[in-house]
C-alpha positions in Angstrom: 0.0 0.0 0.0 3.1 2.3 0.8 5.3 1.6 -2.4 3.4 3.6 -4.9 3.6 6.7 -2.8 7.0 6.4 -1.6 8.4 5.8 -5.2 6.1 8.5 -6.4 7.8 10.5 -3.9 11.5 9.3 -4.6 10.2 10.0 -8.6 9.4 13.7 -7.6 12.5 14.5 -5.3 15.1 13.6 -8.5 12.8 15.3 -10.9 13.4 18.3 -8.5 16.9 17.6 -7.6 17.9 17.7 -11.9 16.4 21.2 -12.0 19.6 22.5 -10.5 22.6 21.2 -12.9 19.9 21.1 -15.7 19.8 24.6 -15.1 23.4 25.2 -14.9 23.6 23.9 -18.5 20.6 25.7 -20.0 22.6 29.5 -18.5 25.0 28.9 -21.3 21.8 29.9 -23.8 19.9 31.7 -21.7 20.3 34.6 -19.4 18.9 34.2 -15.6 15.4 36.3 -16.4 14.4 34.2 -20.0 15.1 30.5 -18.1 13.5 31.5 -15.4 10.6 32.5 -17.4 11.2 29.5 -20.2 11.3 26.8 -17.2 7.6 28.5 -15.2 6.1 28.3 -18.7 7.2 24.9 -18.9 6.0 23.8 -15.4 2.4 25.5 -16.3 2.4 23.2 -19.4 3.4 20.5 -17.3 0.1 20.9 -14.8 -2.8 22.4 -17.3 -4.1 19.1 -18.0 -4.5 18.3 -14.5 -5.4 22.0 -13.4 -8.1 22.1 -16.5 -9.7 18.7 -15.1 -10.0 20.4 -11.7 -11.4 23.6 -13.5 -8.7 25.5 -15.1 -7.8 29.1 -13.8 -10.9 30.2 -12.8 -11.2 30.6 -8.8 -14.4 29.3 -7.7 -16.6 30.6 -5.2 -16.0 31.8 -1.7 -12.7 33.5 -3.0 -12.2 36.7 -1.6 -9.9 39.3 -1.7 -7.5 37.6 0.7 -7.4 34.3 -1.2 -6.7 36.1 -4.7 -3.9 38.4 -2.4 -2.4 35.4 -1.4 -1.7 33.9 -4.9 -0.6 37.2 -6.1 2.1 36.7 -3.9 2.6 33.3 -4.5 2.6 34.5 -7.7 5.3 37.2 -7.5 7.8 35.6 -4.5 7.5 31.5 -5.8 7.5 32.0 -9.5 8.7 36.0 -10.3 12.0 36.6 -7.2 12.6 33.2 -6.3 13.8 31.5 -9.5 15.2 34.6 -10.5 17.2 34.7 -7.5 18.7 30.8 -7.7 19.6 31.4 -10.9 21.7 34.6 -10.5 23.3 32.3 -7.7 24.0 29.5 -10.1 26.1 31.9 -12.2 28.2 32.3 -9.2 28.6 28.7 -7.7 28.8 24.9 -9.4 25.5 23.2 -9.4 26.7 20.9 -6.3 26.7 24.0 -4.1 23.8 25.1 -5.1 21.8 22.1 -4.8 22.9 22.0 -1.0 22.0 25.3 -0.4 18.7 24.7 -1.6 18.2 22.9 1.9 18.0 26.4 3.5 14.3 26.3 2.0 13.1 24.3 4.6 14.8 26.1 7.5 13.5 29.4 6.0 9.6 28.3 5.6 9.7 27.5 9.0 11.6 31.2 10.5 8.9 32.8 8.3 5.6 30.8 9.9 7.1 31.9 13.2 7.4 35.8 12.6 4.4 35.9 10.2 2.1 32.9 10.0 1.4 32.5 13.2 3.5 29.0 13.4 5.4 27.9 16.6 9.1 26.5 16.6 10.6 24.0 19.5 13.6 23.6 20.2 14.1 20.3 17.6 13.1 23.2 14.8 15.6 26.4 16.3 17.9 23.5 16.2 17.5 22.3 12.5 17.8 25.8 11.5 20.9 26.7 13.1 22.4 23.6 11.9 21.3 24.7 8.3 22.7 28.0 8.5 26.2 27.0 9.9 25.9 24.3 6.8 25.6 27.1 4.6 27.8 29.4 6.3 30.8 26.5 5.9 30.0 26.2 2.7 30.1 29.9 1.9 33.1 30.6 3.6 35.4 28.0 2.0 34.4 29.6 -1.9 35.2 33.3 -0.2 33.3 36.6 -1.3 32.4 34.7 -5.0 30.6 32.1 -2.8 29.1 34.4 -0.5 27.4 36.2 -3.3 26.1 33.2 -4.5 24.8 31.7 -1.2 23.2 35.1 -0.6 21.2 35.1 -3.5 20.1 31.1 -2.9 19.0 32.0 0.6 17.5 35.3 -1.3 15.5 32.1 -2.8 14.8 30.3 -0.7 13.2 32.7 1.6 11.1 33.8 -1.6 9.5 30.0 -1.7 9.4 29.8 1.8 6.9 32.9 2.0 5.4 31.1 -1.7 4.7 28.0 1.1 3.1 29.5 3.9 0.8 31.2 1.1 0.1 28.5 -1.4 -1.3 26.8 1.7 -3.5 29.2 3.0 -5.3 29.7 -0.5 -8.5 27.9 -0.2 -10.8 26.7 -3.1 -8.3 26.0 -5.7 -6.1 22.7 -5.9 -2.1 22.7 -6.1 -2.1 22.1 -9.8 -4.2 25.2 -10.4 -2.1 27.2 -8.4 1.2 25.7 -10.2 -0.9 26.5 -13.4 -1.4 30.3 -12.0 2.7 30.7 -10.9 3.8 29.2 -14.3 1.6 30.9 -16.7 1.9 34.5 -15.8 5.6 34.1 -13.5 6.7 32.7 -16.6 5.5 35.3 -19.5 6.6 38.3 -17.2 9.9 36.8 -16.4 10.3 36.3 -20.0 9.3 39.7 -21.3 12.0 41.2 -18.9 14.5 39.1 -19.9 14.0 39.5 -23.4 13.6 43.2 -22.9 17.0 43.2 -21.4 19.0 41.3 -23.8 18.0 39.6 -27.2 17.1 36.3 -27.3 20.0 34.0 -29.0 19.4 30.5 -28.1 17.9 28.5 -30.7 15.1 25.8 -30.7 16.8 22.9 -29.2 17.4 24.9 -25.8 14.0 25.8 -25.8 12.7 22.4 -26.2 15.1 21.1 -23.1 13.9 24.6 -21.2 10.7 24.0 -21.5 10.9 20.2 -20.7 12.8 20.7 -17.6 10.0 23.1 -16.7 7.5 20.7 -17.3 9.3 17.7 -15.6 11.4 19.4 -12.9 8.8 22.1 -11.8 5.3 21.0 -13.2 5.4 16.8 -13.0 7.7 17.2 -9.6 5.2 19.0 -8.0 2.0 16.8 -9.3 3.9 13.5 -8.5 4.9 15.2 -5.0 0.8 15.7 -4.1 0.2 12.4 -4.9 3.1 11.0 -2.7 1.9 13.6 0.4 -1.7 11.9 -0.6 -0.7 8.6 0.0 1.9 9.3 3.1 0.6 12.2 4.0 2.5 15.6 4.3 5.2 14.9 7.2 6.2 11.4 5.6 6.3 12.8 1.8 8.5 16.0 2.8 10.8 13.2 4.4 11.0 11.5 1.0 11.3 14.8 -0.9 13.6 16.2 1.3 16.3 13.8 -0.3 16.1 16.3 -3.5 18.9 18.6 -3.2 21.2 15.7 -2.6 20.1 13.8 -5.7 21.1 17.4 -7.5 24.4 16.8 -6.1 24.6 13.3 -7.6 23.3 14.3 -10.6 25.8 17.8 -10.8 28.2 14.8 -10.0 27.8 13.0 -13.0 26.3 14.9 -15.6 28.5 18.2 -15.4 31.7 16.6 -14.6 31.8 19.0 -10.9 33.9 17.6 -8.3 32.7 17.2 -4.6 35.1 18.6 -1.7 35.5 18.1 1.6 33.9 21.4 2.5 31.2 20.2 0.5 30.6 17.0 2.6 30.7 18.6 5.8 27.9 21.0 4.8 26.1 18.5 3.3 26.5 16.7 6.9 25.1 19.6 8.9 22.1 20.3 5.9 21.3 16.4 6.7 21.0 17.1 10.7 18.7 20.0 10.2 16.2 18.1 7.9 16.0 15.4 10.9 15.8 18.2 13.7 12.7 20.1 11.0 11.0 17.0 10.2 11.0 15.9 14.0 9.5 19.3 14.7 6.0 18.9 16.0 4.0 19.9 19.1 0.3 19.0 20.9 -2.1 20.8 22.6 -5.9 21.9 23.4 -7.4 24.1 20.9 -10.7 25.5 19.2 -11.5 25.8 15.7 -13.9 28.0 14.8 -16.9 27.2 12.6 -15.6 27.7 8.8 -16.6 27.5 5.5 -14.4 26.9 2.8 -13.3 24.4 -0.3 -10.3 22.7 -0.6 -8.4 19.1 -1.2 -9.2 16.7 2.1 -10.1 13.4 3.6 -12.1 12.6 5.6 -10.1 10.3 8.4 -8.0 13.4 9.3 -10.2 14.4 12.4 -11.4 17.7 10.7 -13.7 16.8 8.5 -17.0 14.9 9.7 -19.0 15.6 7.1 -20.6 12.3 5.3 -20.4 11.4 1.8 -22.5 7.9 0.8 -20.3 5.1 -0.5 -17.3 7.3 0.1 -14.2 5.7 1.5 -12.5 8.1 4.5 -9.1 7.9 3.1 -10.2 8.7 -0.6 -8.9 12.7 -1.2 -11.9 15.3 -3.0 -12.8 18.3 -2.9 -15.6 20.2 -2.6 -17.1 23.2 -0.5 -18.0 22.2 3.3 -18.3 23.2 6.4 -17.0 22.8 10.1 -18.4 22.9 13.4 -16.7 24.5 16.0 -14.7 22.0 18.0 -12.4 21.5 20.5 -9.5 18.5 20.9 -6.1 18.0 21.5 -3.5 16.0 19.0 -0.3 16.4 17.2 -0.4 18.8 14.5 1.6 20.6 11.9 0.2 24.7 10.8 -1.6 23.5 8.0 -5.0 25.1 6.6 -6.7 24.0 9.8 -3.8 25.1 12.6 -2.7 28.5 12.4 -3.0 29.5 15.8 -0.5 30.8 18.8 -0.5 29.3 22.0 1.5 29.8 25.5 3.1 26.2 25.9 4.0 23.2 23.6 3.8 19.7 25.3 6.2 17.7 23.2 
């Protein structure tokens, strides 16, 4: 029953993992501002037949102005700065380094749900992110103020997507592939029109046919393969699984670019590796009240939020549709999903 998922999951993370020394090739035709919008086009190819099945582009009812604010900046930090930003960095620094930094991501999603998303940190998470930082901070160091430069602009990145997280998941009534759809289609085309405004176009068809397929595969399939993974494992297993990505782009900067791996390299790979086990382990339990809501979105219903009855309707089968919850009190472990963004005096580990 676990198989599918998991290699689903493997499937997505060295889809993901590829996009870094794939895009370290694809600079030498394009400059940072056309890939970046070459690749988002690409991923929006890779998700519109999914996205159309589930309705296309068209946000569906009980989206307000909040909901359509909060794409716009998914919009403008996960698909406009953020790739933008990585591939400046990738100019600087081989693929390999790169790739590792990319860990930072997870460490920065969670420093930006505690000073603005209303998310709580224990000491398992403040000490995943410090080990993440001094990983990158090795690893900066040792290429001097070249390096630097380039690990500035990865965490620059990084802490784009990790602000494109805590959004994307607080968008109610449209599914991950519509939001993917969204980010590519119109990241993409303004990222493009910049970087052609900047400087002429001069790669020819063949790059654009790889561009857009890493797009597709890397960004659009990586992301649809990862849902279905998180679906199946559910979201703390499947990040585990995924989390293996930037070391698969190490591998693979390994063996397709030729790039040597360093002892520097290793060690900050070692310290990335802790702080994904002290951020995955991160999790705290308490009493707390929901509120009666409204809203649409993807869900089961064995997840202890969603009591609602559908005839002939296994619990563990994902929909979605519009419902509603009653207000209700209970204790368990939880993560600040859709459902748990709330502050609270003391975490009971």
């Amino acid at each position: 029953m676990r198989t599918r998922p998991i290699l689903l999951g493997i499937i997505a993370a060295i889809l993901f993992g590829a996009a870094t020394p794939a895009s370290k090739w694809l600079l030498t035709a394009f400059t940072p501002f056309q890939l970046a919008g070459v690749l988002y086009l690409g991923a929006a190819a890779g998700v519109a037949p999914a996205a159309l099945a589930q309705g296309g582009m068209g946000l569906p009812r009980g989206s307000d102005h909040r909901n359509r604010a909060r794409l716009l900046g998914a919009v403008v930090f996960g698909g406009i700065l953020g790739p933008v930003a990585l591939l400046f960095g990738l100019t600087l620094a081989e693929a390999a380094s790169v790739s590792l930094w990319l860990n930072l991501e997870l460490a920065a999603t969670a420093v930006l749900g505690v000073c603005f998303f209303r998310d709580n940190l224990s000491r398992n998470g403040w000490l995943g992110v410090g080990s993440a930082l001094s990983g990158a901070a090795l690893l900066s160091w040792h290429q001097g103020p070249t390096g630097l430069a380039a690990g500035s602009l990865v965490l620059l990145a990084c802490v784009c997507w990790g602000l494109d997280n805590h959004l994307t998941a607080l968008i109610d009534g449209i599914t991950p592939s519509q939001t993917t759809l969204w980010k590519g289609a119109v990241a993409g085309s303004v990222n493009l029109a910049i970087g052609a405004s900047l400087s002429p176009i001069l790669s020819d068809w063949r790059a654009w046919v790889v561009a857009l397929l890493v797009g597709s595969l890397c960004y659009g399939a990586s992301i649809v393969l990862y849902i279905k993974s998180a679906q199946g494992l559910g979201a703390t297993r499947a990040q585990v699984v995924f989390s293996s990505a930037p070391f698969f782009g190490v591998g693979l900067s390994v063996a397709l670019l030729g790039e040597s791996i360093s002892a520097w390299q290793v060690m900050s790979a070692l310290l990335f590796i802790l702080a994904v086990v002290f951020l995955l382990a991160e999790s705290h339990s308490h009493r707390h009240t929901h509120e009666a809501l409204s809203h649409e979105h993807s869900h089961r219903h064995d997840d202890g939020h969603h009591s609602h009855i559908h005839p002939r309707l296994p619990a563990w089968v994902r929909h979605n549709h519009w419902h509603e919850h009653e207000p209700i009190s209970h204790r368990h472990p939880h993560w600040p999903d859709l459902h748990h963004r709330h502050k609270h005096e003391t975490d009971d580990e």
